[in-house]
matplotlib code that plots the C-alpha trace (Angstrom):
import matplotlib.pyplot as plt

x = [-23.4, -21.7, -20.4, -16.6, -15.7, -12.1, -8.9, -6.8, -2.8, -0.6, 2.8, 5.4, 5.6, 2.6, 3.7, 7.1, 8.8, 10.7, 10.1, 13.1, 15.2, 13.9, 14.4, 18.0, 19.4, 18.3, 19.4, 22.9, 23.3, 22.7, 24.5, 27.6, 27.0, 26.8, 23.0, 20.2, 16.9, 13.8, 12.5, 9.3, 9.4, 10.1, 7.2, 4.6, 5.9, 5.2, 2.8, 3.0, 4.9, 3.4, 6.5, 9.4, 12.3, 14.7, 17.6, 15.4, 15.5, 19.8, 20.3, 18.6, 20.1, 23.4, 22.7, 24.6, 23.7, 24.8, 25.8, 22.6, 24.2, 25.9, 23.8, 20.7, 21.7, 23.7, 21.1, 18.6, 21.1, 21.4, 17.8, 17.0, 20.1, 18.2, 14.6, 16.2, 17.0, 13.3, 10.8, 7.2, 5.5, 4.1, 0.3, 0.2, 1.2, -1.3, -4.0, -3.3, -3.7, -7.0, -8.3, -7.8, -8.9, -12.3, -12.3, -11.7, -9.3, -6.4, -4.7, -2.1, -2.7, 0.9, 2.4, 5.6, 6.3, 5.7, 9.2, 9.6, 6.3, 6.6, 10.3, 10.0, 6.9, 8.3, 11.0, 8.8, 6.6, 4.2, 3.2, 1.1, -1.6, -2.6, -5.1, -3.5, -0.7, -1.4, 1.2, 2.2, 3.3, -0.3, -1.9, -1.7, -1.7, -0.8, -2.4, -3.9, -5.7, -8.2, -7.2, -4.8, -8.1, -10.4, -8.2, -7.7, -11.6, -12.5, -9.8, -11.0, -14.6, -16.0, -18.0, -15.4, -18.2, -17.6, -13.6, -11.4, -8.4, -5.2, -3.0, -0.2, -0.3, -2.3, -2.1, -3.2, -6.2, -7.1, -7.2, -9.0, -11.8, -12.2, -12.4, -15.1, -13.6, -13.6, -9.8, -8.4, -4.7, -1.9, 0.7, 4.3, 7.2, 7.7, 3.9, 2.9, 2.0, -0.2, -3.7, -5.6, -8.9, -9.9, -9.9, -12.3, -10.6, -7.0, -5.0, -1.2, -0.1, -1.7, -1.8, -4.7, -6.9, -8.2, -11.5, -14.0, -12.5, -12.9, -16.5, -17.5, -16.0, -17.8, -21.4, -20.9, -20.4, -23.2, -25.5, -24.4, -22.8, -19.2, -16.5]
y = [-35.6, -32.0, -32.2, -31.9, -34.8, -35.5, -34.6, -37.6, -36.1, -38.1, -37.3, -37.6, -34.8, -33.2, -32.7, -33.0, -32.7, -35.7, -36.9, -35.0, -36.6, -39.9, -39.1, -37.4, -40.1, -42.8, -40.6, -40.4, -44.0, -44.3, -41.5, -43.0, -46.1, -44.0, -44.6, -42.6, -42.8, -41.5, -38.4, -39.7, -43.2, -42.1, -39.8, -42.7, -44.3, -41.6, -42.5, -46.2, -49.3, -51.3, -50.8, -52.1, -51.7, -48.8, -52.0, -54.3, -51.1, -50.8, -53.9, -54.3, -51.0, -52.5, -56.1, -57.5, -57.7, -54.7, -55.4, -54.2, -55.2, -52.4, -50.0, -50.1, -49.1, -46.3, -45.1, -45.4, -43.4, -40.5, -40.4, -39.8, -37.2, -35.3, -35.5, -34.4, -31.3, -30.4, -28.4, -28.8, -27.5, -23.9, -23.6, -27.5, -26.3, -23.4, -26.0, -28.2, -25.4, -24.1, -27.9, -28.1, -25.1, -26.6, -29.7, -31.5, -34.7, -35.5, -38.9, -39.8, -42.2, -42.9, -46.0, -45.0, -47.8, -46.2, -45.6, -43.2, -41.8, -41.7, -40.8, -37.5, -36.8, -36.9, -35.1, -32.0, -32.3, -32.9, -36.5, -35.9, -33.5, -37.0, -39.3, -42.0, -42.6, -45.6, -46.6, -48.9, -51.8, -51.7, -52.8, -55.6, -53.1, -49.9, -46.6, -46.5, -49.6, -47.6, -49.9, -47.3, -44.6, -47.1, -48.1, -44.2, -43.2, -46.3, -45.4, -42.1, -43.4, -41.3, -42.3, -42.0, -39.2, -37.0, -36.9, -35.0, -36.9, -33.8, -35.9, -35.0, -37.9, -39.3, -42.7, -41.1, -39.2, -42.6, -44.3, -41.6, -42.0, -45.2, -45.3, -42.6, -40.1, -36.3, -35.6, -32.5, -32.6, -30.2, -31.5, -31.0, -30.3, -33.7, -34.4, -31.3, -31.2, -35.0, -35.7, -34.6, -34.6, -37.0, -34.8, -32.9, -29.9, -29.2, -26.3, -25.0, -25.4, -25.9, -22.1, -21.8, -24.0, -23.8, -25.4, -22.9, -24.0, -27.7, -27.4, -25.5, -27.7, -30.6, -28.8, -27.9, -31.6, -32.6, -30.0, -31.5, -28.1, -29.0, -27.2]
z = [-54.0, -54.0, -50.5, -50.3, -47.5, -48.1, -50.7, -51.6, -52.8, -55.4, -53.9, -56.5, -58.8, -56.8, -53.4, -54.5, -57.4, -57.0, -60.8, -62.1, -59.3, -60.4, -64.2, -64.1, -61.8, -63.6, -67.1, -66.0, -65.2, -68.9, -70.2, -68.3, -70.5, -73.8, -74.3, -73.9, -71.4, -73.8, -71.4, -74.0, -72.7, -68.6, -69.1, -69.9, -66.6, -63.9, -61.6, -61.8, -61.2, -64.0, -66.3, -67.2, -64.5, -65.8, -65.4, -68.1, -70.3, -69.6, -70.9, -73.5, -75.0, -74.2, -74.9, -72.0, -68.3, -65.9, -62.4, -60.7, -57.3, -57.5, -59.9, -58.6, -54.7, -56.5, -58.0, -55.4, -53.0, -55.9, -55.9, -52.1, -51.7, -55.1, -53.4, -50.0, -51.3, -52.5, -50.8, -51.3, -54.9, -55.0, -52.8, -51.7, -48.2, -48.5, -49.7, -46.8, -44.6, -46.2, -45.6, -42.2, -41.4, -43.0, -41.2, -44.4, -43.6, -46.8, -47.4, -49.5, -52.6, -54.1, -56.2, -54.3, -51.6, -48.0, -46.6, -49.4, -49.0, -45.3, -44.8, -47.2, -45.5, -42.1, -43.2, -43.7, -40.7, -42.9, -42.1, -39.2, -41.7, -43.0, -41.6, -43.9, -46.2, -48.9, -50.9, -53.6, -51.4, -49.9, -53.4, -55.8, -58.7, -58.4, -60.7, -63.2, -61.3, -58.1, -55.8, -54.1, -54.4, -52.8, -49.9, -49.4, -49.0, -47.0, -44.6, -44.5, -44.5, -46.9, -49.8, -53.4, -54.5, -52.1, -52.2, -54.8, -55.9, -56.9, -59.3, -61.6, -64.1, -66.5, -64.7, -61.4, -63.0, -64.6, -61.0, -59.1, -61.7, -61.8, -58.2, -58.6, -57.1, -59.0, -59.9, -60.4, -62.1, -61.6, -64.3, -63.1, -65.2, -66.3, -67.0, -68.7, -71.9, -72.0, -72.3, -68.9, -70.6, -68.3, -65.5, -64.1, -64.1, -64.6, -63.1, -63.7, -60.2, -56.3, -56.0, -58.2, -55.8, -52.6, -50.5, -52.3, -55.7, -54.6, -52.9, -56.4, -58.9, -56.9, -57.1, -60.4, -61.3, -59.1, -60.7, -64.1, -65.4, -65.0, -63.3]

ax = plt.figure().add_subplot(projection="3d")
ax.plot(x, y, z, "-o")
ax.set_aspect("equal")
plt.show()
């Protein structure tokens, strides 16, 4: 099938660039502790859940507990008031555009829970662009596992062939294959620099793709030549 029916968005660190928010927020909780947060070790966590909560990883640097009563609603507040402030990545508005002008419906496949998701979406006016958000509360497991992926095409009701998954983690590219869809990854700051061979095709930024780019990366594949 080379018939572009629908684009699935990650939406941390793609839509977004709400990664560093969630890194340096976390980071100086730690720093004010005297320990450090391994950018190395928050990098192989972006775009999942499956991992240890950054409070585990505290203590055990400390070896005593931390009052996460109090910690962990700091942080969280620190975190929304950073990602508040961001406006969307260069060429994913343009993309959206491009899309609709097609007649090509998008969803949103995140292992973010939905009233993050939602609210920054909402925020932007952007919420109403997609036919459906699924997020990480939705899902037993979230990426790499396609359960998010799947739930996202059958809501759209297209077939995982003929939807392009835009991802900007390794863990997101692993899900939207799996799930069979044809992924396309656009590393973000945090993210660049890892292993993307698994995508299909991988760009520097939204900017450098557009409906024409997606339709011919999709026939290429179909026709066996690559993108």
């Amino acid at each position: 099938m080379s018939e572009l029916r629908a684009v699935v968005f990650d939406f941390d660190g793609l839509v977004l660039d709400t990664e560093l928010c969630e890194y340096s927020t976390t980071a100086a909780i730690f720093a004010d502790r005297g320990v450090e947060l391994p950018l190395e070790l928050w990098r192989t966590f972006i775009g999942t859940t499956d991992h240890p909560h950054w409070a585990d990883i505290l203590e055990a640097k400390l070896g005593h507990t931390i009052d996460r009563a109090e910690l962990v609603p700091r942080r969280r507040l620190a975190n929304w008031q950073c990602a508040r402030g961001l406006e969307p990545l260069p060429g994913v508005i343009e993309l959206m555009d491009g899309l609709a002008a097609a007649g090509i419906p998008i969803a949103v496949a995140s292992s973010s829970p939905a009233d993050w998701v939602v609210a920054h979406l909402s925020e932007r006016n952007l919420i109403d662009r997609f036919v459906t958000v699924c997020s990480g509360d939705e899902v037993r497991r979230t990426k790499p596992d396609p359960a998010l992926y799947r739930l996202a095409v059958e809501r759209l009701g297209v077939p995982a062939a003929g939807a392009v998954a835009i991802e900007d983690s390794v863990h997101g590219v692993a899900a939207a294959r799996a799930a069979g869809l044809t992924a396309v990854a656009v590393p973000s700051e945090l993210t660049s620099g890892m292993d993307f061979s698994a995508a299909d095709l991988v760009v520097t930024s939204c900017e450098a793709l557009d409906v024409a780019v997606l339709v011919e990366l999709l026939a290429g594949l179909a026709d066996g030549n690559g993108p």
